[in-house]
C-alpha positions as a Markdown table, in Angstrom:
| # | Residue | x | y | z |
|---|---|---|---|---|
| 1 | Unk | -6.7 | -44.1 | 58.3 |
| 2 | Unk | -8.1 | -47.6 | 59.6 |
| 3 | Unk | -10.0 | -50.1 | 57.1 |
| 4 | Unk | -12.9 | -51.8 | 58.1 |
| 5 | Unk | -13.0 | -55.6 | 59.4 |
| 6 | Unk | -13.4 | -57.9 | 56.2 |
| 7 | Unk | -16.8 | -59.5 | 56.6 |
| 8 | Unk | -17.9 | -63.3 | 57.7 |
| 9 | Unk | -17.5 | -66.3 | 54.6 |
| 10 | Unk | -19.8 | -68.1 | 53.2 |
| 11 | Unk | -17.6 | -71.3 | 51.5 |
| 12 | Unk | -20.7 | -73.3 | 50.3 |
| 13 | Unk | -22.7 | -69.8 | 48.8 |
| 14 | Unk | -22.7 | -69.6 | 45.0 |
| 15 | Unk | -21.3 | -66.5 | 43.2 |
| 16 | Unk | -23.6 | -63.8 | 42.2 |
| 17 | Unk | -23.8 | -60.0 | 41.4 |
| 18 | Unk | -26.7 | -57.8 | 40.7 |
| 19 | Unk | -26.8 | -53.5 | 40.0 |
| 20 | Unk | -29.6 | -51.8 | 41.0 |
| 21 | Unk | -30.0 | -48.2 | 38.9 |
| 22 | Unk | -32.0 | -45.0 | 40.2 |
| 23 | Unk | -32.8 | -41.6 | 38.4 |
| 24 | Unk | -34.4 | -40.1 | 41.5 |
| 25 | Unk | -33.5 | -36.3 | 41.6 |
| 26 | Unk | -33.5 | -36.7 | 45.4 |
| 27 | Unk | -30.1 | -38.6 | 46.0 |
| 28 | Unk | -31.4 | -40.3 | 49.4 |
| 29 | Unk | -34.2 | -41.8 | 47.3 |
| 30 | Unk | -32.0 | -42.9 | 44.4 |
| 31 | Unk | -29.8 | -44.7 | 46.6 |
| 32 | Unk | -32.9 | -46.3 | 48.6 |
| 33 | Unk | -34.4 | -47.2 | 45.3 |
| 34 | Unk | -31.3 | -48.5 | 43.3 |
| 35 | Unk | -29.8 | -50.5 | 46.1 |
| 36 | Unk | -33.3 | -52.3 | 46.7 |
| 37 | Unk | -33.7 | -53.0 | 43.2 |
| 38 | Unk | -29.9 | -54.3 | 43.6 |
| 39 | Unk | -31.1 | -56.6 | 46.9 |
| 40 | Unk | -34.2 | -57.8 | 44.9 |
| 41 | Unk | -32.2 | -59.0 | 42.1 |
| 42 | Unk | -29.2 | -61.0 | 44.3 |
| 43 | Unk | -31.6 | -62.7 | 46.3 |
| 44 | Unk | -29.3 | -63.3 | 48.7 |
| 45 | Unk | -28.9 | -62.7 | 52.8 |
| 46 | Unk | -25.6 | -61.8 | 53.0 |
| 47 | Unk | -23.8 | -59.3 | 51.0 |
| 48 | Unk | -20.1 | -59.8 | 50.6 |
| 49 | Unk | -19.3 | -56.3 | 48.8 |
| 50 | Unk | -21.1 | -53.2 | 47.4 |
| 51 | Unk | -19.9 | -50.6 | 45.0 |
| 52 | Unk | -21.7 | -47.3 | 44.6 |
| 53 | Unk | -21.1 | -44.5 | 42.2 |
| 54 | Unk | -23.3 | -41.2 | 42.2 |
| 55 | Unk | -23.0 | -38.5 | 39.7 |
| 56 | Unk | -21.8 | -35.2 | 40.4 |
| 57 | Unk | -26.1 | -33.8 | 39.2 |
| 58 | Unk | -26.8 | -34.1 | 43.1 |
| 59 | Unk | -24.1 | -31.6 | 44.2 |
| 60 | Unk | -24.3 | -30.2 | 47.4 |
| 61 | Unk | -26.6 | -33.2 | 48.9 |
| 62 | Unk | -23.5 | -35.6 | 47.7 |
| 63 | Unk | -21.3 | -35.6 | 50.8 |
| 64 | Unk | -23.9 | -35.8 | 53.6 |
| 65 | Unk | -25.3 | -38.7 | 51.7 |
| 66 | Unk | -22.4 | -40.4 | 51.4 |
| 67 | Unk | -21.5 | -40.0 | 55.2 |
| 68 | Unk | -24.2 | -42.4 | 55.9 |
| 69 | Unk | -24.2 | -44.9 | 52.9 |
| 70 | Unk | -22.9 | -48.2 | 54.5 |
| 71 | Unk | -26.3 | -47.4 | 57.0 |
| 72 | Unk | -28.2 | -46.6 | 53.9 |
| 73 | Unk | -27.5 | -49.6 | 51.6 |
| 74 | Unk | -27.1 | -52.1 | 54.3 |
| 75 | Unk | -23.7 | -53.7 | 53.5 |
| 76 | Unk | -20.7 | -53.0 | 55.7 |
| 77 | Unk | -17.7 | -53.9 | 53.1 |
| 78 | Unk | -18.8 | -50.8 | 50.8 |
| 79 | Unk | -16.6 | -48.4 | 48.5 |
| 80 | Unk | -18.0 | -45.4 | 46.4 |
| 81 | Unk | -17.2 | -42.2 | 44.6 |
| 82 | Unk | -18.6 | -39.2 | 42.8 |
| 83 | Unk | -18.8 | -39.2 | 39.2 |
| 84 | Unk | -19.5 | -37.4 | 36.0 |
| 85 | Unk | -21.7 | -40.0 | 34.8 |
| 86 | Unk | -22.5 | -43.6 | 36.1 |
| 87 | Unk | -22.8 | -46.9 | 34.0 |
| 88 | Unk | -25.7 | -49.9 | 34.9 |
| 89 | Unk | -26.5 | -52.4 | 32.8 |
| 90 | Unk | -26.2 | -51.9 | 29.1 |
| 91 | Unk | -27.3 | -48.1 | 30.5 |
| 92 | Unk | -24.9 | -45.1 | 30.4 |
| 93 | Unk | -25.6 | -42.0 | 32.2 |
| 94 | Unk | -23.4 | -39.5 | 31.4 |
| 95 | Unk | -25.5 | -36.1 | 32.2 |
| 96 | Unk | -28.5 | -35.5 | 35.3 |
| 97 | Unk | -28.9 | -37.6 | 38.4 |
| 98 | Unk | -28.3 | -41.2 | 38.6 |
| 99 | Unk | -27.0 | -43.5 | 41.0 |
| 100 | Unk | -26.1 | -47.2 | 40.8 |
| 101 | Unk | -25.6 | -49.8 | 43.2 |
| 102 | Unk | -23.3 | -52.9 | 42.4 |
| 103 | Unk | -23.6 | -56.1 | 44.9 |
| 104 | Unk | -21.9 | -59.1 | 45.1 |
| 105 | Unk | -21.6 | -62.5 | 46.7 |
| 106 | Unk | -18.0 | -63.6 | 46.7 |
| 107 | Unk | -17.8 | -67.4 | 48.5 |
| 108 | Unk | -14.8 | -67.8 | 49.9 |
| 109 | Unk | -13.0 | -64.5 | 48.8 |
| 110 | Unk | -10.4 | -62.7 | 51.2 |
| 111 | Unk | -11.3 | -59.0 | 51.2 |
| 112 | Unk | -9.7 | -56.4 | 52.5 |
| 113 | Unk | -11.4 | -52.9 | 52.6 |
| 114 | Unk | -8.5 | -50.1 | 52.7 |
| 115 | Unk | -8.1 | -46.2 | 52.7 |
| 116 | Unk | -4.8 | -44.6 | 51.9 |
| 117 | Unk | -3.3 | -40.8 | 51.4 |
| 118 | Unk | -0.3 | -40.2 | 50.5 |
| 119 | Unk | 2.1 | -38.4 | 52.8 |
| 120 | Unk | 5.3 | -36.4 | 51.9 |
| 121 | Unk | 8.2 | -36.4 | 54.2 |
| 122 | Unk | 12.3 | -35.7 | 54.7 |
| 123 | Unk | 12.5 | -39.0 | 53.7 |
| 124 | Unk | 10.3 | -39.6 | 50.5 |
| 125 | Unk | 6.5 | -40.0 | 49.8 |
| 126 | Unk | 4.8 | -42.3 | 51.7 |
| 127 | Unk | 1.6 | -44.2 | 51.7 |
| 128 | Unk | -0.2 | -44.2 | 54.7 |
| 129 | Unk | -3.3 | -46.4 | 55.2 |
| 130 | Unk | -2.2 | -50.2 | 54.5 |
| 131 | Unk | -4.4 | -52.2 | 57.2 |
| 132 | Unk | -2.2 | -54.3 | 59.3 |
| 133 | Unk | -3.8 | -57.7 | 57.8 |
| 134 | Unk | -1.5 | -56.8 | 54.6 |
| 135 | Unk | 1.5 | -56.5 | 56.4 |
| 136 | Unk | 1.8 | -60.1 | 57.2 |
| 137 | Unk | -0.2 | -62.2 | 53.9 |
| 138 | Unk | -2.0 | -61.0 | 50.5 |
| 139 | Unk | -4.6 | -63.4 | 49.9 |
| 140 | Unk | -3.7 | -65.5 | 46.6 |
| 141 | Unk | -4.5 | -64.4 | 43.6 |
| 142 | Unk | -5.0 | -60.7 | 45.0 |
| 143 | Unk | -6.8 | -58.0 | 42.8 |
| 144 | Unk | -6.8 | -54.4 | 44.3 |
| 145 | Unk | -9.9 | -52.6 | 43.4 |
| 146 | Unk | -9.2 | -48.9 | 43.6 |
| 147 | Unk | -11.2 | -45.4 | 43.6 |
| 148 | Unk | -8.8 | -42.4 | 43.6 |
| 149 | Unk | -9.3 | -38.7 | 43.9 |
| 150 | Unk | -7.0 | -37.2 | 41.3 |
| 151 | Unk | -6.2 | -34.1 | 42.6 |
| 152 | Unk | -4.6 | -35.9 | 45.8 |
| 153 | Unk | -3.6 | -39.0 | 45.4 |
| 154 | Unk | -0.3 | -40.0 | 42.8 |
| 155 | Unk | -1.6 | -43.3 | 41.7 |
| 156 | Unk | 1.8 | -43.7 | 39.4 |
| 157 | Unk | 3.5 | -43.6 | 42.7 |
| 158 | Unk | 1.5 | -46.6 | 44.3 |
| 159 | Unk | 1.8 | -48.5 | 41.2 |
| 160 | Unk | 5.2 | -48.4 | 41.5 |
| 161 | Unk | 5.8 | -49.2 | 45.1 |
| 162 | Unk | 3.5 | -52.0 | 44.5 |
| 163 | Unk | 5.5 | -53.5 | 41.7 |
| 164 | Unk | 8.5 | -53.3 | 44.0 |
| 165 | Unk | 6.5 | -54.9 | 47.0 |
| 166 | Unk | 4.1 | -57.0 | 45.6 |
| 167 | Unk | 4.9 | -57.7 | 41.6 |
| 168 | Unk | 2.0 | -59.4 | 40.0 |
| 169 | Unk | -0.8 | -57.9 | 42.0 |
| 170 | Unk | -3.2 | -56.4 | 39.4 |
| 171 | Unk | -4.8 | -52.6 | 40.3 |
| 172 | Unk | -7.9 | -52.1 | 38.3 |
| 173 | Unk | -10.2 | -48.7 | 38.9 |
| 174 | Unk | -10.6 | -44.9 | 38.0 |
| 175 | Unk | -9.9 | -42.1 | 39.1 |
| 176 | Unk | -13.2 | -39.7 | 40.5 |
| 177 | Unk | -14.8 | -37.5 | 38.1 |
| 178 | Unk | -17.4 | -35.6 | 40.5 |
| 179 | Unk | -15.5 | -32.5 | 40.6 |
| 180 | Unk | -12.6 | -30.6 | 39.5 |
| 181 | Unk | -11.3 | -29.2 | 41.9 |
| 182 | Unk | -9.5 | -30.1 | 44.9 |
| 183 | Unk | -11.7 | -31.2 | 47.8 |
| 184 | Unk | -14.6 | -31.7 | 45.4 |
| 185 | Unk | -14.6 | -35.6 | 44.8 |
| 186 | Unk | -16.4 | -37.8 | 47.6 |
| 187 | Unk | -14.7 | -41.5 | 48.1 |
| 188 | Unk | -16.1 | -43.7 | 51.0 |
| 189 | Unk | -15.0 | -47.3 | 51.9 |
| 190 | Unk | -17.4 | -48.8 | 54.8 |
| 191 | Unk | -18.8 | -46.2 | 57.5 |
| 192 | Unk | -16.0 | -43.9 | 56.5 |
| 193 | Unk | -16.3 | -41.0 | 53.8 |
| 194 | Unk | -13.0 | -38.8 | 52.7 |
| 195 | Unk | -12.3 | -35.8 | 49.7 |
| 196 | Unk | -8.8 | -36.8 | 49.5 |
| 197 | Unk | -6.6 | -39.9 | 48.6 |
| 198 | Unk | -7.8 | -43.0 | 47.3 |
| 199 | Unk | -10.4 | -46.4 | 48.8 |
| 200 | Unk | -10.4 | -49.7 | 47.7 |
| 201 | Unk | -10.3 | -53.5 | 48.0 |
| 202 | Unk | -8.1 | -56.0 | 47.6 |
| 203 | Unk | -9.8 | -59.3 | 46.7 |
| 204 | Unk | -8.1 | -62.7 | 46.7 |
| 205 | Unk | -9.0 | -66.5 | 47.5 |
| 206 | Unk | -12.0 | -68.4 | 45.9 |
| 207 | Unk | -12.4 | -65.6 | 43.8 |
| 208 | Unk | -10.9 | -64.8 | 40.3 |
| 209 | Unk | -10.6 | -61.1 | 38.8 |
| 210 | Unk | -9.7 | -60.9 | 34.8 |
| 211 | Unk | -9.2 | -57.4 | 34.1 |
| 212 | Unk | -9.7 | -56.4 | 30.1 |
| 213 | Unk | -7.6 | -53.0 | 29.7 |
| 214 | Unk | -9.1 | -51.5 | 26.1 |
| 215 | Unk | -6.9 | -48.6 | 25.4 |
| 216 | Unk | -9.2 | -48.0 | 22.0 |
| 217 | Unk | -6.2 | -47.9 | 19.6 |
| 218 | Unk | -5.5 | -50.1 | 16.7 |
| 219 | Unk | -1.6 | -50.5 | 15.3 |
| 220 | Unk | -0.5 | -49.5 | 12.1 |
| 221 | Unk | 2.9 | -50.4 | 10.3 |
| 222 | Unk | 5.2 | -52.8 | 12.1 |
| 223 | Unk | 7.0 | -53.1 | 15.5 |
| 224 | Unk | 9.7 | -51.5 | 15.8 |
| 225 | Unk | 13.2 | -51.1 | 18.0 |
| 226 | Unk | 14.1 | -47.9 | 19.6 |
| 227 | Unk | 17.7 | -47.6 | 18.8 |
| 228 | Unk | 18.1 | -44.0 | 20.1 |
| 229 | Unk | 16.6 | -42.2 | 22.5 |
| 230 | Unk | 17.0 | -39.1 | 25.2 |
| 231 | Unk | 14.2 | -39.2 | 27.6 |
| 232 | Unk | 11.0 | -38.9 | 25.9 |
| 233 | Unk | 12.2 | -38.5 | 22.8 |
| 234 | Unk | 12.8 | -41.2 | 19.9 |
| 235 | Unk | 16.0 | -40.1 | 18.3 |
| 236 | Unk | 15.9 | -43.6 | 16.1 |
| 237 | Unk | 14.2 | -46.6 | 15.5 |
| 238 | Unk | 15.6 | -49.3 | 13.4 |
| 239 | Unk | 18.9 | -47.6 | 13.0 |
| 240 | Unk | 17.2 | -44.8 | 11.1 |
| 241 | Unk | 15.8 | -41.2 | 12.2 |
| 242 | Unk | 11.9 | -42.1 | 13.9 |
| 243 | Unk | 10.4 | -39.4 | 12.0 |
| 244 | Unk | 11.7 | -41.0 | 8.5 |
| 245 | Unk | 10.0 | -44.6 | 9.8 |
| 246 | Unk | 7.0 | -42.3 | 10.5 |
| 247 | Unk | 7.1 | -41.1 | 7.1 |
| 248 | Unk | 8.0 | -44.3 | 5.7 |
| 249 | Unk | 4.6 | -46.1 | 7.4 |
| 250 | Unk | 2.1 | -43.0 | 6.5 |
| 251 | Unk | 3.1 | -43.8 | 2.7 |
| 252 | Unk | 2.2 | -46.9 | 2.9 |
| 253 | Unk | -1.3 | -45.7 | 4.3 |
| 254 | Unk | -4.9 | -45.7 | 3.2 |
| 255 | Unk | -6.4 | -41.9 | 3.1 |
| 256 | Unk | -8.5 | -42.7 | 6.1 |
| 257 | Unk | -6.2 | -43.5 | 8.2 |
| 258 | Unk | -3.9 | -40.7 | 6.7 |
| 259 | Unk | -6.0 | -38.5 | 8.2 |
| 260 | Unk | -6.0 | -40.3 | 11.8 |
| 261 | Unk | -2.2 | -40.2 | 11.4 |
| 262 | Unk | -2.4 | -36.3 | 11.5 |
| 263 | Unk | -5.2 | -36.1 | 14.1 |
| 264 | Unk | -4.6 | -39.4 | 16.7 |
| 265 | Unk | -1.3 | -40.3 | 16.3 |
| 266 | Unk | -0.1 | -42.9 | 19.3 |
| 267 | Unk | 2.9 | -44.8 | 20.0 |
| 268 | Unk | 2.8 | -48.1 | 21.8 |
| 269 | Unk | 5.6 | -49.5 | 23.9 |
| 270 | Unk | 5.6 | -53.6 | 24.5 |
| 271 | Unk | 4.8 | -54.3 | 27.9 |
| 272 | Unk | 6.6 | -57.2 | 27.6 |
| 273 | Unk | 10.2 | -57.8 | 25.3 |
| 274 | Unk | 9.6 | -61.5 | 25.9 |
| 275 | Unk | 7.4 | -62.0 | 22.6 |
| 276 | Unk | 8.0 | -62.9 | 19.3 |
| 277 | Unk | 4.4 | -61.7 | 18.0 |
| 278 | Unk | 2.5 | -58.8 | 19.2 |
| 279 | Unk | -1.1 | -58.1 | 19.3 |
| 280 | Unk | -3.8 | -55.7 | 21.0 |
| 281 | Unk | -3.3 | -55.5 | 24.2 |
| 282 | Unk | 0.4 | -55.9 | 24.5 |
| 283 | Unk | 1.3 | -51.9 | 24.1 |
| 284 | Unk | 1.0 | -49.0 | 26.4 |
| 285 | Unk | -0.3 | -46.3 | 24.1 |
| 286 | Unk | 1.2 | -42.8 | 24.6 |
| 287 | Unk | 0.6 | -39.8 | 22.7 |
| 288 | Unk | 2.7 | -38.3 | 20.0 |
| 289 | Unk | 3.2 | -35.1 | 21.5 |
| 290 | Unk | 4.9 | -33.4 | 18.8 |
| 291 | Unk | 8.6 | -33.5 | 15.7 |
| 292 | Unk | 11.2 | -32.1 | 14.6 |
| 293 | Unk | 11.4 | -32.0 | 10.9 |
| 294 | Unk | 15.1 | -31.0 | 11.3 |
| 295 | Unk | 16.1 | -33.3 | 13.7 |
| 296 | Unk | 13.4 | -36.3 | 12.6 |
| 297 | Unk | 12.9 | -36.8 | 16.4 |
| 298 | Unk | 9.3 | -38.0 | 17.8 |
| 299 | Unk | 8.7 | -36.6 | 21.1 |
| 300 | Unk | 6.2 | -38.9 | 23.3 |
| 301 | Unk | 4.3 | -38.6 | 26.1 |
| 302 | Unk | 5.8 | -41.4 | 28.5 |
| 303 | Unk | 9.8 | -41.9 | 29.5 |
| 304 | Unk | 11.4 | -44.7 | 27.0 |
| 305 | Unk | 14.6 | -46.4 | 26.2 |
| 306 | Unk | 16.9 | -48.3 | 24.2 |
| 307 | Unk | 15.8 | -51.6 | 23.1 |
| 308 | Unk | 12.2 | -51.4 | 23.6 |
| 309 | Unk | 9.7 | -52.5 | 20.5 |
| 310 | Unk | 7.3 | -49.9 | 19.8 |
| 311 | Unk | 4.6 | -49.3 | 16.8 |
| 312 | Unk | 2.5 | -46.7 | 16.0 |
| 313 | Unk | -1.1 | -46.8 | 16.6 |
| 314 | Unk | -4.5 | -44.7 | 15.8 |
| 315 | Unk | -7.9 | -43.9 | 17.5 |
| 316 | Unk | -11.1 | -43.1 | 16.3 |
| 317 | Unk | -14.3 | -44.4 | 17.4 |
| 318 | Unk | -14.3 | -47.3 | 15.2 |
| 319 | Unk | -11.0 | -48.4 | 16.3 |
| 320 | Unk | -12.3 | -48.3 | 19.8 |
| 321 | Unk | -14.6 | -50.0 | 19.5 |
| 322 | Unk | -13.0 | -52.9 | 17.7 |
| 323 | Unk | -10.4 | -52.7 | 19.9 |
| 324 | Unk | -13.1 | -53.3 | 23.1 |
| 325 | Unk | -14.8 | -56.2 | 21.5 |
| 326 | Unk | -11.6 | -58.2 | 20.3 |
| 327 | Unk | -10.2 | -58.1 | 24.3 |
| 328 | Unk | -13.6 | -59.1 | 25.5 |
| 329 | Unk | -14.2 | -62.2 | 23.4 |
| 330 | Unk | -10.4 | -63.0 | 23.2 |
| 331 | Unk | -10.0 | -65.4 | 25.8 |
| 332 | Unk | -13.8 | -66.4 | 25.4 |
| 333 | Unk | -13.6 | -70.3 | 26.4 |
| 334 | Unk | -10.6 | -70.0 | 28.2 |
| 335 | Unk | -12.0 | -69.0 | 31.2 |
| 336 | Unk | -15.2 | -69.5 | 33.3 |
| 337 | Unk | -18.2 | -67.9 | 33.3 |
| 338 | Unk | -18.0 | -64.0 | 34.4 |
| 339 | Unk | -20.7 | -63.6 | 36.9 |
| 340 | Unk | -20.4 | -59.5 | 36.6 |
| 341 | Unk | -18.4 | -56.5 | 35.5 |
| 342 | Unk | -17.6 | -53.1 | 36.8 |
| 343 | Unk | -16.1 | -50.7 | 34.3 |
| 344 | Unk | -14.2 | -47.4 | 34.5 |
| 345 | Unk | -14.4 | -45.6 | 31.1 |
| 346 | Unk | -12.7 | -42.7 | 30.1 |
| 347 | Unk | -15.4 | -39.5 | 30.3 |
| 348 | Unk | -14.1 | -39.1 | 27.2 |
| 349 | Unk | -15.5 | -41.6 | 25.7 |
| 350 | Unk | -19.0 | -42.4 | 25.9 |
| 351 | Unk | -20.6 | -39.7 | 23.1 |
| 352 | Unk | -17.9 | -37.6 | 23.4 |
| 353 | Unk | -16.0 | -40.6 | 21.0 |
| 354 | Unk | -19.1 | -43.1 | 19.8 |
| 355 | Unk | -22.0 | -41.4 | 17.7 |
| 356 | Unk | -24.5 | -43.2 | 19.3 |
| 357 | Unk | -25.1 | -43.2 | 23.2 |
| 358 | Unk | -24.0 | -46.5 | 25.6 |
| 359 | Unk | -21.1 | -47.9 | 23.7 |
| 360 | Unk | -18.8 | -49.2 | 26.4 |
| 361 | Unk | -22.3 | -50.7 | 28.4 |
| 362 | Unk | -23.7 | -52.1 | 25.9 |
| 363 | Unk | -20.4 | -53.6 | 24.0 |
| 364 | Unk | -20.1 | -55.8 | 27.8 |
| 365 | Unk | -23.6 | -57.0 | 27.3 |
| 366 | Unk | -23.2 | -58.1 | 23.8 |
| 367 | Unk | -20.3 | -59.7 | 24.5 |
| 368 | Unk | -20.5 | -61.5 | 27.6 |
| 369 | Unk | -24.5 | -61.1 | 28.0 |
| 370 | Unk | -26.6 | -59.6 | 30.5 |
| 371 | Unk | -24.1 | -59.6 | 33.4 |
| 372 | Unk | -24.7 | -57.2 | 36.7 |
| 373 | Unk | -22.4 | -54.3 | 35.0 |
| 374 | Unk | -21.9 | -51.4 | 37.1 |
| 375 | Unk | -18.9 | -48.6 | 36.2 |
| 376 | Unk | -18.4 | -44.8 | 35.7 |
| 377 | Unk | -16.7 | -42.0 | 33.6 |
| 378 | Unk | -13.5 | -41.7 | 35.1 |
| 379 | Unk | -10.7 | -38.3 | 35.0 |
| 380 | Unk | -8.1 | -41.5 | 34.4 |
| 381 | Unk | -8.3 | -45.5 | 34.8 |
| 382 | Unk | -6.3 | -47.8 | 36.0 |
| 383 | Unk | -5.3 | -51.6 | 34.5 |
| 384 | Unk | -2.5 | -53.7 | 33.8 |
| 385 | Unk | -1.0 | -54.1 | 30.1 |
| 386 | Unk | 0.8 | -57.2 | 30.1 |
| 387 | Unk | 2.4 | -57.8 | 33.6 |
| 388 | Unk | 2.3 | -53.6 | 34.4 |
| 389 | Unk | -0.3 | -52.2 | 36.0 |
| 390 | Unk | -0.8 | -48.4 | 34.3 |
| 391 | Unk | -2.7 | -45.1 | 34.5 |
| 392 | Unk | -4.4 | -44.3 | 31.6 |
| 393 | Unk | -6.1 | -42.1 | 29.3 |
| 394 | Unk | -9.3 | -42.7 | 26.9 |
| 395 | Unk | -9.2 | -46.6 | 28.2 |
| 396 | Unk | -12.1 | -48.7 | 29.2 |
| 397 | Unk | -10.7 | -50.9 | 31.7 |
| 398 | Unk | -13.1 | -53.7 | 33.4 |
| 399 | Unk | -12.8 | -55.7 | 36.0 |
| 400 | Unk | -14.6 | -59.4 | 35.3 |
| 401 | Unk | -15.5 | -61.1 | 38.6 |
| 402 | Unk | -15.8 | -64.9 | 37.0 |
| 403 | Unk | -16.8 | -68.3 | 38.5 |
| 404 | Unk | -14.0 | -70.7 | 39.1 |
| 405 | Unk | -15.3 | -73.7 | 36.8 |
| 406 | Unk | -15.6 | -75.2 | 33.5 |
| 407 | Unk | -15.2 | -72.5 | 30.6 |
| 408 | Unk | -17.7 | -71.4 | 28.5 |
């Protein structure tokens, strides 16, 4: 596969975003109509990027549509995919048609449109797709922005050959949701449209990406030490059987959370051992797949070892949601103003976890104010925790394109 040309610069431009929205049952229309409304708000000649995402309502109009968005929106440096539902604004759509159109300006940004699949051979797995510009130089302070179809692409297996390769480079995006089946998800990056592997950018230079990871957990007892382990289960922690620390924190308990314990339960591994405190946003969260009384072993969802910290954690919608609005206004004065969002939510989220409609939207807006937010329901996302990059589920994880400048 060959990525299109990275478009012209434009050094002395000021950043900007805008997201154009469309509910127009004819898909053609809704992308005429959302990516003007997009246009109209940037107010700007050149476009240095577009992101689309089009829910899976349309069906069988989706892929010819898609074939010719690039031509359709007007932006060459475009990537898009199907989805269950589509976020604009403080606006989720998680049911009928809707489309929404994301553009920005990015003065002097490095981007780097790419399509990859994944190839097995005698040799291994491959990944076949990297444009030829990577090979030699990553632009500095490198993002990759990436849209996956997850019944053919093994995004674990990227993350990992780019934490051998190029360590530090965050990966922030979902996985499609338009379909569920193989050959049913639509992905396009510039004149180019595919039902297999994964699109993306990677975006570095005069531009600064802060990705917010919210895995909608909240901890509960006290880190802990893995002392022995087989795989993925937890033999010990602390020198004691895991399922008598387990018992040992539910005591300790209120009845709300009790009942969370029995219905939720999570572990969280440290992404990092080099801490001496540990907050949201430092642990992978796993599930708690299952224990044996007998044996007081927890079995976990995710490979572990000796020596790592981990602590238990729970999720309901109020934890979610606390958890979202702590990572967004953490670093609030630390760094400069975001100038938009684009967010990949869980599509089990949205009402499927919150009782009332346009959580994850509207927790961006109240926190950060009316930025251009663009995003959809996604079959898995993608974002670092600490210096990992991860694939995860139930997670809102966003992608804040911010001005390089005094902080708020």
């Amino acid at each position: 596969m060959q990525s299109d040309a990275s478009p012209p610069q434009h050094p002395t431009d000021t950043m900007a975003c805008a997201v154009g929205v469309s509910t127009a049952p004819q898909l053609d229309v809704a992308i005429r109509e959302a990516s003007t409304e997009a246009r109209n708000r940037l107010a700007a000649e050149y476009v240095d990027l577009a992101v689309v995402f089009v829910s899976k309502a349309y069906e069988e109009t989706i892929r010819p549509a898609m074939e010719g968005l690039a031509d359709a929106i007007g932006v060459p440096t475009v990537i898009a995919a199907t989805a269950e539902g589509v976020l604009a604004g403080d606006m989720e759509y998680e049911s009928g048609p809707a489309v929404t159109v994301w553009l920005a300006r990015l003065p002097g940004a490095e981007i780097v449109p790419l399509s990859l699949e994944y190839s097995q051979t005698a040799d291994g797995g491959m990944f076949i797709g990297w444009p030829a510009h990577l090979d030699a130089h990553w632009p500095a302070d490198a993002t990759l922005l990436l849209l996956a179809d997850p019944f053919s692409f093994p995004v674990d297996k990227l993350i990992k050959r780019l934490a051998e390769d190029h360590p530090g480079v965050p990966i922030v995006g979902g996985m499609a949701s338009g379909g569920f089946k193989p050959g049913s998800n639509t992905l396009v990056v510039g004149t180019r449209s595919y039902d297999s592997g994964a699109v993306g950018v990677v975006i570095g230079g005069g531009v600064r990406i802060r990705p917010v990871v919210s895995q909608g957990c909240r901890p509960i007892g006290r880190p802990l030490v893995i002392t022995k382990s087989e795989e993925n289960l937890i033999v010990e922690l602390g020198g004691r059987p895991a399922l008598e620390r387990l018992r040992e924190v539910y005591a300790e308990l209120s009845p709300a959370d009790r009942e969370l314990v029995k219905t939720s339960l999570h572990l969280g591994r440290a992404a990092s051992e080099y801490k001496d405190h540990f907050q949201r946003g430092d642990f992978l969260v796993r599930n708690v797949l299952g224990a044996d009384p007998d044996m007081g072993v927890l079995a976990i969802g995710d490979t572990i070892r000796v020596g790592q910290t981990v602590q238990f954690h729970v999720r309901d919608a109020e934890s979610a949601h606390e958890d979202l609005v702590e990572l967004l206004t953490r670093d609030g004065g630390t760094f400069g103003e975001p100038a938009g969002a684009l967010v990949f939510t869980c599509n089990g989220r949205g009402t499927r976890l919150f009782d009332e409609p346009h959580h994850d939207a509207r927790c961006v807006a109240e926190c950060l104010g009316p930025i251009p937010t663009a995003g959809f329901f996604a079959q898995g996302e993608i974002g670092p925790i600490g210096p990992h990059n991860c694939l995860h589920g139930f997670t809102a994880s966003i992608a804040l394109f911010e001005k390089k400048g005094p902080a708020r």
